[in-house]
N, C-alpha and C positions, 0 to 999 in steps of 0.2 A: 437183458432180453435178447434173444437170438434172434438174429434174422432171416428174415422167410423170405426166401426167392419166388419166381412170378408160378414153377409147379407145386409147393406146397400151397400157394395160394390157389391154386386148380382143385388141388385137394381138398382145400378147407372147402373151395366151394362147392365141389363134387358130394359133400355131405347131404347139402340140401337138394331135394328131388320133390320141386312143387306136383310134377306131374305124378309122379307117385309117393305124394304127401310123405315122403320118408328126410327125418333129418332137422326133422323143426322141433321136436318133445322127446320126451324122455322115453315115451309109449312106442314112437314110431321110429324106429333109431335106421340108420344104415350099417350095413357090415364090410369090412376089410376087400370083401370079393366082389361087391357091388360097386366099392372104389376102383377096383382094379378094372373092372368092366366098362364102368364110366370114364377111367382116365388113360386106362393102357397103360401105365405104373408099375412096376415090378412089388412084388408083396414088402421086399426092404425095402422100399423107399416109401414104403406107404406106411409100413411098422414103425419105417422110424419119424419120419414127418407125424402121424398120429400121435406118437408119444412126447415130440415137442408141442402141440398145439391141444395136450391135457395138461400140457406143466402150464402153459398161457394159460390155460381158461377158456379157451377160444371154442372147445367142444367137451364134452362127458359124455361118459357113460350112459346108454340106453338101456331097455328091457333087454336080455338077450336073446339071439332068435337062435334057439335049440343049442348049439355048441356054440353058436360065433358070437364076439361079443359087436355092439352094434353101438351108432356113437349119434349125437345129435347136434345141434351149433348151440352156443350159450350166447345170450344175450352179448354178451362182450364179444363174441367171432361175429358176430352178426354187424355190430357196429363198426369191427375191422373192414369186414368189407364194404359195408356202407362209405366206409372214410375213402377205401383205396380207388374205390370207384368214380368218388367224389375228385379223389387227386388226379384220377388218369384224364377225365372229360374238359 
């Protein structure tokens, strides 16, 4: 398992977007440029941190929103962070 330093974990969390419900289901995903907007991220580092945290599990694939593809957290990223939160406090 590779490990994930403290901005992929920005990123894993930057998926979820309670205020604009995006990032919890499969319906309402987030996309690549919404990451970069939320984290200030360069598109590689966001391309490539995304494609280690679908080999985890940690997030998939959404509906797509017109060209971009869009990603949501999987139960399992959800309990990552749940846990890391749990370690940091």
């Amino acid at each position: 398992m590779p490990n994930l330093n403290s901005n992929d974990y920005k990123i894993l969390q930057s998926i979820v977007d309670t205020k604009e419900n995006r990032g919890l289901s499969r319906g309402r995903g987030t996309t690549k440029k919404q990451i970069v907007d939320k984290t200030g991220f360069s598109y590689p580092k966001i391309y490539n941190t995304v494609k280690v945290l679908l080999e985890l599990g940690f997030i998939d694939y959404a509906v797509k929103k017109v060209r971009a593809d869009a990603f949501y957290i999987t139960t399992k990223g959800y309990e990552e962070l749940k846990e890391l939160k749990k370690n940091i406090l």
